[in-house]
ChimeraX commands (.cxc) that place a marker at each C-alpha (Angstrom):
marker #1 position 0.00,0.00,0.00 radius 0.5
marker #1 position 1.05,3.14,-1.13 radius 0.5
marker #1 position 0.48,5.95,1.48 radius 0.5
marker #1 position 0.52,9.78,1.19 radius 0.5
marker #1 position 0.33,12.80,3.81 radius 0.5
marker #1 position -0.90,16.10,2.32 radius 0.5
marker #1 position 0.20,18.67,4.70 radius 0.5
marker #1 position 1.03,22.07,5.69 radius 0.5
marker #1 position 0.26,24.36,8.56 radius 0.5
marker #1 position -0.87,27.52,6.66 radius 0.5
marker #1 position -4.22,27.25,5.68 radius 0.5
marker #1 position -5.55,27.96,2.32 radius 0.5
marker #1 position -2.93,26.25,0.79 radius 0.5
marker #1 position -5.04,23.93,-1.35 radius 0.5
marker #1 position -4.42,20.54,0.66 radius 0.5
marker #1 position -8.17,18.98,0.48 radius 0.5
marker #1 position -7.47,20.08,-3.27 radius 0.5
marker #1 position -4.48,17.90,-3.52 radius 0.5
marker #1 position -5.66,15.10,-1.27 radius 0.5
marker #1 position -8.86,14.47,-3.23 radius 0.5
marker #1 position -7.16,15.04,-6.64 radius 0.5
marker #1 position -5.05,12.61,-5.88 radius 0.5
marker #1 position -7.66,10.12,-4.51 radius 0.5
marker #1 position -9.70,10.08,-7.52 radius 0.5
marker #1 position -6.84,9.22,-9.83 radius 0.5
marker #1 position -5.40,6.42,-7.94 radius 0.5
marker #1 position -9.88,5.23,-7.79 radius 0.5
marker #1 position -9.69,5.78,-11.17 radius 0.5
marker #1 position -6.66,3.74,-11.94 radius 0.5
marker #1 position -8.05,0.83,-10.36 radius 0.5
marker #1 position -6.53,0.89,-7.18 radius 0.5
marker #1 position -8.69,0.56,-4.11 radius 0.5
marker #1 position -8.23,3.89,-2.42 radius 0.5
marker #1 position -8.99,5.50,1.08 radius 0.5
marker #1 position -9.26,8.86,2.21 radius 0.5
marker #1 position -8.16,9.96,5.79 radius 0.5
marker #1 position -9.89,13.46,6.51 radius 0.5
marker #1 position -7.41,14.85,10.07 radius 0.5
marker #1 position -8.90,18.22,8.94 radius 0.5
marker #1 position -12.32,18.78,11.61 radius 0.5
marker #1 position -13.57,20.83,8.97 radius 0.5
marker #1 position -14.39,17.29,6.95 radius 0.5
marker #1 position -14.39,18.28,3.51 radius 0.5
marker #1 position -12.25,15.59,2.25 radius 0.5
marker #1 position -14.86,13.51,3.76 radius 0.5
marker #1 position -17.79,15.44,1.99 radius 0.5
marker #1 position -16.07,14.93,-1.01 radius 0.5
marker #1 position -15.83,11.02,-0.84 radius 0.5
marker #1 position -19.80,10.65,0.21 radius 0.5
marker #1 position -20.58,13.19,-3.01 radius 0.5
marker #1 position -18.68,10.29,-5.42 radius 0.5
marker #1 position -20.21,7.06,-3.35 radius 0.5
marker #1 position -22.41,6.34,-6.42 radius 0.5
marker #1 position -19.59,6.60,-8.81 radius 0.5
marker #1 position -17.25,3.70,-10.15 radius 0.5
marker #1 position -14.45,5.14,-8.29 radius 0.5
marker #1 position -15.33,5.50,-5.34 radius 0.5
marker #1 position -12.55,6.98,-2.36 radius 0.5
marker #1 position -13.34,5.30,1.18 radius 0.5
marker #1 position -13.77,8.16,3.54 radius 0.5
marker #1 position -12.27,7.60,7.20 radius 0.5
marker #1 position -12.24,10.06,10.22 radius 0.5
marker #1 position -8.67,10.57,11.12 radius 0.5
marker #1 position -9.65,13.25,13.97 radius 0.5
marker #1 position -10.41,10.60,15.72 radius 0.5
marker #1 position -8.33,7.50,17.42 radius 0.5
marker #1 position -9.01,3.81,15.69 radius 0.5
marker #1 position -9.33,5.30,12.07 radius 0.5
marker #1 position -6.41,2.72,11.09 radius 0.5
marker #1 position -8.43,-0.29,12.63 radius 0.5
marker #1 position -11.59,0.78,9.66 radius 0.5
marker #1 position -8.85,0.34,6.99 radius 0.5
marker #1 position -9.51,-2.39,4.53 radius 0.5
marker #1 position -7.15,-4.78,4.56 radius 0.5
marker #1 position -6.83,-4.43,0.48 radius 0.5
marker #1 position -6.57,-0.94,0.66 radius 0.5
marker #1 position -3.73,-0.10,-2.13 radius 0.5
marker #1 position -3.86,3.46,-1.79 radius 0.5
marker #1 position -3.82,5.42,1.38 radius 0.5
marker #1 position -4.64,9.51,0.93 radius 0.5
marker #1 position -4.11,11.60,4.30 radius 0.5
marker #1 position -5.75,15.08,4.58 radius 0.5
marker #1 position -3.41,16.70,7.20 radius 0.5
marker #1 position -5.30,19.03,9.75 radius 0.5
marker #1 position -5.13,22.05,9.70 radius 0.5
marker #1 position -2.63,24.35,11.13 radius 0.5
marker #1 position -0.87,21.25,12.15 radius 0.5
marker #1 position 2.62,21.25,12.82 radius 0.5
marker #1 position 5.33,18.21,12.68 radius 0.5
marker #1 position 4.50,17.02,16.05 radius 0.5
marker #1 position 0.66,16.89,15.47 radius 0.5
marker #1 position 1.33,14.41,13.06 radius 0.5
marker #1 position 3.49,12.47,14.79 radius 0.5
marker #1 position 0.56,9.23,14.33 radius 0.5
marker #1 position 0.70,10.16,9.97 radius 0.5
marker #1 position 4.81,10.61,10.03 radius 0.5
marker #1 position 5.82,7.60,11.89 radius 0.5
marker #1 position 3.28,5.27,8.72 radius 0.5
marker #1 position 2.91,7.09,5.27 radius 0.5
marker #1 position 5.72,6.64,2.09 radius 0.5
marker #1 position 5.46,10.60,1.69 radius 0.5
marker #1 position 4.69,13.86,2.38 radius 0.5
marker #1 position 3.34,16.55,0.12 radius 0.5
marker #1 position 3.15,20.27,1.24 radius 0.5
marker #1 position 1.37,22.72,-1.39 radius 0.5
marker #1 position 2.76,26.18,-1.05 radius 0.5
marker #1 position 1.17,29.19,-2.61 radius 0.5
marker #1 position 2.82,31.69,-4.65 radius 0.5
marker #1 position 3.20,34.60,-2.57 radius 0.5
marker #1 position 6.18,35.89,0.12 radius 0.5
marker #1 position 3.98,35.29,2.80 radius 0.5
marker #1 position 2.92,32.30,1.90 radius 0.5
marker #1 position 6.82,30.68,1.60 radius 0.5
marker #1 position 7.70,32.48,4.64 radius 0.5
marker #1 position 4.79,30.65,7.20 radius 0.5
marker #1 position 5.47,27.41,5.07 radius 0.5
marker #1 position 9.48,27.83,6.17 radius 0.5
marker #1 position 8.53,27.04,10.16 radius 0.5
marker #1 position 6.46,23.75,9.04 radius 0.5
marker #1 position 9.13,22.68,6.66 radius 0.5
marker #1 position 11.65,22.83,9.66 radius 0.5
marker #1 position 9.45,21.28,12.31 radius 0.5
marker #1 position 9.26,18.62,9.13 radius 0.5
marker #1 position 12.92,17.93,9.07 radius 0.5
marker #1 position 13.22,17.28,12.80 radius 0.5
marker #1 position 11.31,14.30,12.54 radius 0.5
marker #1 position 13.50,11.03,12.87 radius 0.5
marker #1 position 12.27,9.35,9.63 radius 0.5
marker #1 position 12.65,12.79,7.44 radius 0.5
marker #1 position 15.55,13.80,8.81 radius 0.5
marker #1 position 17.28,10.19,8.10 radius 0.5
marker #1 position 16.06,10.34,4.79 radius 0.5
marker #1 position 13.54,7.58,4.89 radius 0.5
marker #1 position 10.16,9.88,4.08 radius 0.5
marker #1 position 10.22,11.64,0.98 radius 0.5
marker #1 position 9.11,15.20,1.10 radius 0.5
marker #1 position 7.87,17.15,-2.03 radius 0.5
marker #1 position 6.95,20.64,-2.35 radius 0.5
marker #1 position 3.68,21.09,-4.30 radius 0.5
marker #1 position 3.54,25.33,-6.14 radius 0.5
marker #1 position -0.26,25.70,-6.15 radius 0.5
marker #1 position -2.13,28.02,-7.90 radius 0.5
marker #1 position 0.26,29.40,-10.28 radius 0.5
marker #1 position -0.62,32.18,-12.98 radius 0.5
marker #1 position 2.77,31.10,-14.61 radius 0.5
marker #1 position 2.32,34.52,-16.97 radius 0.5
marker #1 position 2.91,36.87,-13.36 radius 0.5
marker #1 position 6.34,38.02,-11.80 radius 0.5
marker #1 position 5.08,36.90,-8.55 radius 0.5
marker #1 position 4.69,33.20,-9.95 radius 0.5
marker #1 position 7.82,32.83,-11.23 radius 0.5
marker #1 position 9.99,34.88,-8.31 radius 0.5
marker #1 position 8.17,31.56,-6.28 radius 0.5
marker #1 position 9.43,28.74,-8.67 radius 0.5
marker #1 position 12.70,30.14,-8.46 radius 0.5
marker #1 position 12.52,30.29,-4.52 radius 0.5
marker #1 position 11.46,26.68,-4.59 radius 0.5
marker #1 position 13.84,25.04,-6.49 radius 0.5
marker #1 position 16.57,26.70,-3.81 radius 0.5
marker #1 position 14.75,24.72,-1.17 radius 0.5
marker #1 position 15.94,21.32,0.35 radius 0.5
marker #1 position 12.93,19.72,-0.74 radius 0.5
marker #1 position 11.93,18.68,-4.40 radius 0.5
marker #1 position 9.77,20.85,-6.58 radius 0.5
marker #1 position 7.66,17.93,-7.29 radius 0.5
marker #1 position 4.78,19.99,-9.44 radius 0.5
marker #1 position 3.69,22.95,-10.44 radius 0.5
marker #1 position -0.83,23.13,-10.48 radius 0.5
marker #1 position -1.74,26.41,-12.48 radius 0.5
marker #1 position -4.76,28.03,-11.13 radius 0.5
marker #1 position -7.88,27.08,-12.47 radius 0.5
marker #1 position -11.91,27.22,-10.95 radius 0.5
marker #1 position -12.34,23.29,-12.45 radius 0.5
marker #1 position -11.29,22.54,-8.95 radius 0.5
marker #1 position -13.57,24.29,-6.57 radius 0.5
marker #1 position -16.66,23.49,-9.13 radius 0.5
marker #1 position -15.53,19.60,-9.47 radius 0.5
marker #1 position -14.53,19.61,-5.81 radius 0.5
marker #1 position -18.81,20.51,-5.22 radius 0.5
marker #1 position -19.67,17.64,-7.33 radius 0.5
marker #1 position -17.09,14.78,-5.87 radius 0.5
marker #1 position -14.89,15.13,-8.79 radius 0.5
marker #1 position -11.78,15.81,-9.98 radius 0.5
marker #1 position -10.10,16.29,-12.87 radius 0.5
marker #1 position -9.37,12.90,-13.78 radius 0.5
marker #1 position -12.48,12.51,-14.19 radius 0.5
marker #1 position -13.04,14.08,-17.14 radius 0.5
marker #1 position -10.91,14.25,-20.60 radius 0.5
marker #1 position -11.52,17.12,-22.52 radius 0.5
marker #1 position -8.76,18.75,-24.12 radius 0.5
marker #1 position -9.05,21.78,-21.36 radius 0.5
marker #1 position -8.76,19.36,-18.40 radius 0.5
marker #1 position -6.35,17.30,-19.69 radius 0.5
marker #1 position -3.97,20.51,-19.96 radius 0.5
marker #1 position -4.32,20.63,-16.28 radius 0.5
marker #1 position -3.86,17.18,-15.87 radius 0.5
marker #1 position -0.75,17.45,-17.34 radius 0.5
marker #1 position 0.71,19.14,-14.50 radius 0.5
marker #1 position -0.17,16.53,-11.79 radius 0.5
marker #1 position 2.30,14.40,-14.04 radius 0.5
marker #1 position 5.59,15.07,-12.52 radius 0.5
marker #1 position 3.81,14.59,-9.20 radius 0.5
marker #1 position 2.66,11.30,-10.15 radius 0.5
marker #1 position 5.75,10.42,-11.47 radius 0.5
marker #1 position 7.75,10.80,-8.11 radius 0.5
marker #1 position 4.87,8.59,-6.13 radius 0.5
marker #1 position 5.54,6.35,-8.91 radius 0.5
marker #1 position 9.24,6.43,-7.87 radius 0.5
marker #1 position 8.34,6.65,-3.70 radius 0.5
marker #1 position 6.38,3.55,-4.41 radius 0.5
marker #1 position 9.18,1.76,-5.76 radius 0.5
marker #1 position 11.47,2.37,-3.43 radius 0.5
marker #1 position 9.32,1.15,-0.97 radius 0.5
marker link #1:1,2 radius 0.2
marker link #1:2,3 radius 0.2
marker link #1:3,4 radius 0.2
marker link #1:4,5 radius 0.2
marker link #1:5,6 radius 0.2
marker link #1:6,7 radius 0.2
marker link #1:7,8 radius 0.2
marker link #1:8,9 radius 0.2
marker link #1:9,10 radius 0.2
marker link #1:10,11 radius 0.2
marker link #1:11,12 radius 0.2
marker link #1:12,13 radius 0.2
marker link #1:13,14 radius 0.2
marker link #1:14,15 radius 0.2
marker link #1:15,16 radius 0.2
marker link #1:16,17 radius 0.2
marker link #1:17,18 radius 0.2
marker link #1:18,19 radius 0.2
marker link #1:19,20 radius 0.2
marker link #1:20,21 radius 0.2
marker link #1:21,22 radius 0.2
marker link #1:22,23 radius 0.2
marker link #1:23,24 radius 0.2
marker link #1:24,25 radius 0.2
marker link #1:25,26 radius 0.2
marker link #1:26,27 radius 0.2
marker link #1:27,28 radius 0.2
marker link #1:28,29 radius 0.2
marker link #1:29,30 radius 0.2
marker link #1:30,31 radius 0.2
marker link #1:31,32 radius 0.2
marker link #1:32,33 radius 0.2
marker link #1:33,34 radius 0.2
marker link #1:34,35 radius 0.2
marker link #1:35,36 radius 0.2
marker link #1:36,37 radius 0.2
marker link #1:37,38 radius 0.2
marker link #1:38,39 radius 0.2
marker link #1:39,40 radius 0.2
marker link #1:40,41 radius 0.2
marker link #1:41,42 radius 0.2
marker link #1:42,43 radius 0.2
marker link #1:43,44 radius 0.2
marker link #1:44,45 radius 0.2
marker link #1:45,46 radius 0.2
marker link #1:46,47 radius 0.2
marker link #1:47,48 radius 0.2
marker link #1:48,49 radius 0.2
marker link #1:49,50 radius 0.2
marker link #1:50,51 radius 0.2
marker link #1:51,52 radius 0.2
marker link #1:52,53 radius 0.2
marker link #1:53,54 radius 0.2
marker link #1:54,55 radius 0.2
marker link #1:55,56 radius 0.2
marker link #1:56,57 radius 0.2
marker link #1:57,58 radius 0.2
marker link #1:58,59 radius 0.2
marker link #1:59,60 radius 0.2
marker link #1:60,61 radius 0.2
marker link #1:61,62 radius 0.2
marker link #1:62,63 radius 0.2
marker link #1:63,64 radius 0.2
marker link #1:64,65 radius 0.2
marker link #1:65,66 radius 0.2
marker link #1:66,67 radius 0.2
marker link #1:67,68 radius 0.2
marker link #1:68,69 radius 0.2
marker link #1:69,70 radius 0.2
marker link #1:70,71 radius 0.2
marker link #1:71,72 radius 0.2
marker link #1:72,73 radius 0.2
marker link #1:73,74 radius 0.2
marker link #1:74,75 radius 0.2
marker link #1:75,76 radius 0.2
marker link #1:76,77 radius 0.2
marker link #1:77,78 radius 0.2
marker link #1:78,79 radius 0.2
marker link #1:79,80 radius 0.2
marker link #1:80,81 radius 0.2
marker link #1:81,82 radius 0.2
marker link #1:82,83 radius 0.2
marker link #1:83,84 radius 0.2
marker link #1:84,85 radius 0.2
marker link #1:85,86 radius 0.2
marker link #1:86,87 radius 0.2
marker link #1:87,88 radius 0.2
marker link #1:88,89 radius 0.2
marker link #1:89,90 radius 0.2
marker link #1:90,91 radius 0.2
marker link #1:91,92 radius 0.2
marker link #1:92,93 radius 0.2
marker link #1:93,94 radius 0.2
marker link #1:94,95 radius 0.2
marker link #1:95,96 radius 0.2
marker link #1:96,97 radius 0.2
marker link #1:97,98 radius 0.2
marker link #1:98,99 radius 0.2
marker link #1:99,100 radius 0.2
marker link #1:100,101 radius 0.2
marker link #1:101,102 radius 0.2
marker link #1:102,103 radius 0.2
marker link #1:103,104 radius 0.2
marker link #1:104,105 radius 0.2
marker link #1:105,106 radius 0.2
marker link #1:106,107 radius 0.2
marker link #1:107,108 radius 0.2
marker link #1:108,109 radius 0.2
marker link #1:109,110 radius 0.2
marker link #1:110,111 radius 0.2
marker link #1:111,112 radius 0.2
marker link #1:112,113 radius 0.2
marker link #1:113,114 radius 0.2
marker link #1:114,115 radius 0.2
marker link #1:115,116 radius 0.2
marker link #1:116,117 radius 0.2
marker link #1:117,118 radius 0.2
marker link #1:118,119 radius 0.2
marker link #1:119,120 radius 0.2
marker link #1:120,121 radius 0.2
marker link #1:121,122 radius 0.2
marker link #1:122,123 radius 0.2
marker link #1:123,124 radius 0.2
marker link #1:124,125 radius 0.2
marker link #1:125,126 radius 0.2
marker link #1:126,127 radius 0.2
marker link #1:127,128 radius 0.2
marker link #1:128,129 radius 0.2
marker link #1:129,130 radius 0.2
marker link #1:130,131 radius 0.2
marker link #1:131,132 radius 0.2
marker link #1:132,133 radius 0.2
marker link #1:133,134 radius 0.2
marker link #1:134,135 radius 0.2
marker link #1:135,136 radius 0.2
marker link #1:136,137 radius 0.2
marker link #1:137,138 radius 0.2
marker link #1:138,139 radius 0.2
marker link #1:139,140 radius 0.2
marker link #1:140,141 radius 0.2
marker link #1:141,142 radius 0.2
marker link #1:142,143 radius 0.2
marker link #1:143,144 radius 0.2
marker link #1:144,145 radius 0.2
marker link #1:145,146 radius 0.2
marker link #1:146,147 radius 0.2
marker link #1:147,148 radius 0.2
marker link #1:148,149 radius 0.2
marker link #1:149,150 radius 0.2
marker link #1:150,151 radius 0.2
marker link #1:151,152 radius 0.2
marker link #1:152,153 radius 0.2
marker link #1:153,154 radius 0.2
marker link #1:154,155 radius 0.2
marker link #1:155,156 radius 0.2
marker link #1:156,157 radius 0.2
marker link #1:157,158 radius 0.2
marker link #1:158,159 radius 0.2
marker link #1:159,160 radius 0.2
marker link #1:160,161 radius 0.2
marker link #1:161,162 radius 0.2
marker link #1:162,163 radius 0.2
marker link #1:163,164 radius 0.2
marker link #1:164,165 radius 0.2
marker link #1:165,166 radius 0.2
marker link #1:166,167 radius 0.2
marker link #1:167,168 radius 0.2
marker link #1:168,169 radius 0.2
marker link #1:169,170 radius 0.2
marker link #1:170,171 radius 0.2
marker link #1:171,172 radius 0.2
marker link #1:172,173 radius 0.2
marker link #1:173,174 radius 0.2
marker link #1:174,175 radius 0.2
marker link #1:175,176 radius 0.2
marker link #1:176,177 radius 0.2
marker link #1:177,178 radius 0.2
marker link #1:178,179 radius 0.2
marker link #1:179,180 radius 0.2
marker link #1:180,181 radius 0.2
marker link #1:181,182 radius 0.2
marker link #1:182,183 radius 0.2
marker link #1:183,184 radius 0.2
marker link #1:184,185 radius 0.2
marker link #1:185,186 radius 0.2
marker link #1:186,187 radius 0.2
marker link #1:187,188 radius 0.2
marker link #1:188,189 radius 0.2
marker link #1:189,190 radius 0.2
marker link #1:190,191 radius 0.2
marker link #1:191,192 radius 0.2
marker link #1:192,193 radius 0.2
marker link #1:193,194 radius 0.2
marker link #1:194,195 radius 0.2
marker link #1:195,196 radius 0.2
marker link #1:196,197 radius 0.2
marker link #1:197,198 radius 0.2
marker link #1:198,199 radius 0.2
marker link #1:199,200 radius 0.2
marker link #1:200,201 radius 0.2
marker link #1:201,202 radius 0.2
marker link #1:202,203 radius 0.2
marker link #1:203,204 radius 0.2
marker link #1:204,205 radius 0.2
marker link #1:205,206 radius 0.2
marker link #1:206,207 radius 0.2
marker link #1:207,208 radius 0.2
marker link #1:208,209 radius 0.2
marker link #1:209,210 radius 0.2
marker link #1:210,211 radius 0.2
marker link #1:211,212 radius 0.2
marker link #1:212,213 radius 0.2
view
């Protein structure tokens, strides 16, 4: 099983985005996926129930509460964890210690990199990050590649000691699909699948975590 932490401590960030992106390619793929939702807010979980009476369905568990892991199908292949919110390395001490990888989305602003610096430290701390056993990847959400601002952040990334791992330009498909339990894997025209090209390096290095495994 192939488990992944979306996470970051400044909210706003896009994480439920990620996490349920994410979910409904590996459902889509085949793969029998679950969704933890950490975040009290449930919209991860809202999300799942919205696409129970689709094909690919995500299994939604509470992960604010203690037993989620016992409710965990025993074939589960892929494991999707929406982080909590405002959570720092040591409130996910539980996630940290069991997934294959961490993703933290970052917007592209100065204040945004700035309150993601404190959660990427409180990251490396951690025994299995800082041994290099958990795979972190930075996630630049958001992005209106045409603006200064946009590309002053991709530069400021790539000097970071975690990977770029993709670049999501900014796009309402998300918020509307997010309403309906989608994403956009599940659709294919030629405007979506322009935006699903950038989840491919992404996907790519998961492919690579998995591997490694």
């Amino acid at each position: 099983m192939l488990s992944i932490l979306v996470a970051s401590s400044k909210g706003g960030v896009g994480k439920t985005t990620v996490s349920t992106n994410l979910a409904a390619y590996f459902a889509l793929a085949g793969k029998h996926t679950a969704m933890v939702d950490a975040d009290r807010q449930g919209s991860a979980r809202l999300w799942c129930e919205k696409r129970a009476n689709l094909d690919a369905v995500v299994l939604p568990l509470d992960g604010t509460r203690r037993g989620w892991d016992r409710q965990l199908p025993d074939d589960t292949q892929r494991l999707v964890v929406d982080g909590p919110a405002g959570a720092m390395a040591d409130d996910l001490g539980q996630f940290l210690d069991r997934v294959d990888a961490v993703v933290v989305p970052v917007l592209p602003s100065v204040l945004d990199l700035e309150a993601t610096v404190p959660f990427l430290n409180s990251l490396s701390a951690h025994e299995r990050i800082r041994k290099g056993k958990l795979p972190v990847g930075l996630v630049a959400n958001r992005l209106k590649p045409w603006t200064n601002a946009s590309q002053q952040v991709i530069e400021q990334l790539g000097a970071w000691p975690y990977p770029l791992v993709a670049q999501l330009r900014d796009t309402q498909a998300y918020v509307l699909l997010a309403g309906l339990g989608k994403s956009l894997f599940d659709y294919q025209s030629e405007q979506v699948r322009n935006h699903q090209e950038d989840w491919t390096p992404l996907l790519q290095w998961l492919k690579k975590v998995n591997k490694g495994k």
